[in-house]
C-alpha positions as CSV (number, residue, x, y, z in Angstrom):
1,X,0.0,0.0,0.0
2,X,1.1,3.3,-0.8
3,X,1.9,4.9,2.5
4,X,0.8,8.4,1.4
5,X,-2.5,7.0,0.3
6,X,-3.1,5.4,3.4
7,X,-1.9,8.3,6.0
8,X,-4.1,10.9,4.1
9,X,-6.6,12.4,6.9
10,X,-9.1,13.1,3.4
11,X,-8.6,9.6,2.5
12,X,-9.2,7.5,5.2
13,X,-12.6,9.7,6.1
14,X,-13.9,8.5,2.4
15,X,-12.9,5.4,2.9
16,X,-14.8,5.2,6.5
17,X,-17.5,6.2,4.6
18,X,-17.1,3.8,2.0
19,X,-17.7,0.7,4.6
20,X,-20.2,2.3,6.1
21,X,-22.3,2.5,2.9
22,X,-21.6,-1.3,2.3
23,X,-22.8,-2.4,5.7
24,X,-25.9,-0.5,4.8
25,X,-26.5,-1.8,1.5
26,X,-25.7,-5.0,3.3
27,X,-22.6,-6.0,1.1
28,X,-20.3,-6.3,3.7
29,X,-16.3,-6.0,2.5
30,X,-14.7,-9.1,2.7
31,X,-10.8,-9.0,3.0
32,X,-10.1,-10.0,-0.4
33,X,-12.0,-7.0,-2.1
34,X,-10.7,-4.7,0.5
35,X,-7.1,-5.5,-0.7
36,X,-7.8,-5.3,-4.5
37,X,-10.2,-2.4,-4.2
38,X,-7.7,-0.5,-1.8
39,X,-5.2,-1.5,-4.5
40,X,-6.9,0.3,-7.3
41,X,-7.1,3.2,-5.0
42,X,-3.4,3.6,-4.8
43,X,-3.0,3.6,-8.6
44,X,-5.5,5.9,-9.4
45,X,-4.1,8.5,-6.8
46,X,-5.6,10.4,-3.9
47,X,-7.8,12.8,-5.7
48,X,-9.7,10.1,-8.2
49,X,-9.7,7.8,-5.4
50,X,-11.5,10.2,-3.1
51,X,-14.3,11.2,-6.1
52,X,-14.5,7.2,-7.1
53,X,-15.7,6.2,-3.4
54,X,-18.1,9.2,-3.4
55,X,-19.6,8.7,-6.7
56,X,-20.2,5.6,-5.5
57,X,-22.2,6.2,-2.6
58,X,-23.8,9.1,-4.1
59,X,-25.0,6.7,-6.8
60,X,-25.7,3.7,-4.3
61,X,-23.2,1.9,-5.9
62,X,-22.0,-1.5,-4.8
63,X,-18.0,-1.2,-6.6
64,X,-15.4,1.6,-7.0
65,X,-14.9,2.8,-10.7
66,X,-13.2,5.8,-12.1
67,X,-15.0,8.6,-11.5
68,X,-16.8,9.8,-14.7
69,X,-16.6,14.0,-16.0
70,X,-19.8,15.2,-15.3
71,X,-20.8,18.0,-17.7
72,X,-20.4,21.3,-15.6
73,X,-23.7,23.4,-16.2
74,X,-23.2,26.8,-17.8
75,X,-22.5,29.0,-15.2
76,X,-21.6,32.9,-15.4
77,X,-17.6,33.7,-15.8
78,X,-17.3,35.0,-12.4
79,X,-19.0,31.9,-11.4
80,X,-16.4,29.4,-12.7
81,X,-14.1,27.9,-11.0
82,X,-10.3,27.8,-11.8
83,X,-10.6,24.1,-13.1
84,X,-13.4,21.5,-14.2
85,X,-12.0,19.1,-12.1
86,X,-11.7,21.2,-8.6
87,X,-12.4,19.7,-5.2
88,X,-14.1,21.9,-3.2
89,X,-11.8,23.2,-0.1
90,X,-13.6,23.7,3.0
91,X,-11.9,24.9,6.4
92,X,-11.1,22.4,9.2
93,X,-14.0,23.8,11.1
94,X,-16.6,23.2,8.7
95,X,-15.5,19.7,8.0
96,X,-15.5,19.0,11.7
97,X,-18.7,20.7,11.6
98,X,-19.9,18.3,8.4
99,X,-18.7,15.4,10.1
100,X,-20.8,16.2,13.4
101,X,-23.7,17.1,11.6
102,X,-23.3,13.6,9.0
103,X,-22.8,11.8,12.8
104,X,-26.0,13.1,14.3
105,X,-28.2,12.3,11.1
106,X,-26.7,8.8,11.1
107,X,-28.0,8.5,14.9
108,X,-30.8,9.4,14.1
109,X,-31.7,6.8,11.2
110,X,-30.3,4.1,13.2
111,X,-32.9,5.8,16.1
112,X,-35.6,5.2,13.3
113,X,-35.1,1.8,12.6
114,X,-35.1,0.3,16.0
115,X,-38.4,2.3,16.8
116,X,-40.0,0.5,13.4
């Protein structure tokens, strides 16, 4: 494993996320997919790694695959931002802030269930 892959912060949050969406689509990871899919992670580089695992939950998706250019709608020039491809930044705070608010939403769903 590429060790720069594995000790990103950005990284390893996706990929929490990533096994949390396949214990809730009940496909649990075994250790073999883990390895090859954490394999095609490393060559494909932090960035498309990152968008591949969240395309896939976005889309409910079971595997990882390269993340697919999404046509950018039109948008006025001081609008655009310096590249197609950008990953939004957000401050530290706010993706603590994310993170607490993605926490309490997920308590509450697993709240929902058990009362059903």
């Amino acid at each position: 494993m590429s060790e720069d892959l594995m000790s990103s912060e950005r990284f390893a949050e996706a990929w929490k996320l990533w096994v949390q969406h396949r214990k809730e689509i009940r496909k649990k990871l075994t250790p073999t997919t883990e390895r090859l899919q954490l394999k095609k992670l490393v060559q494909w580089g932090e960035e498309v790694a990152i968008r591949s695992i969240y395309q896939s939950i976005e889309n409910g998706w079971q595997g990882l695959f390269y993340p697919k250019e999404q046509p950018q709608p039109s948008k006025p020039a001081a609008e655009t931002p310096n590249s197609d491809n950008a990953v939004p930044q957000i401050s530290e705070e706010q993706r603590k802030e994310n993170l607490r608010k993605l926490g309490q939403i997920m308590r509450e769903i697993k709240c929902q269930k058990s009362l059903q």
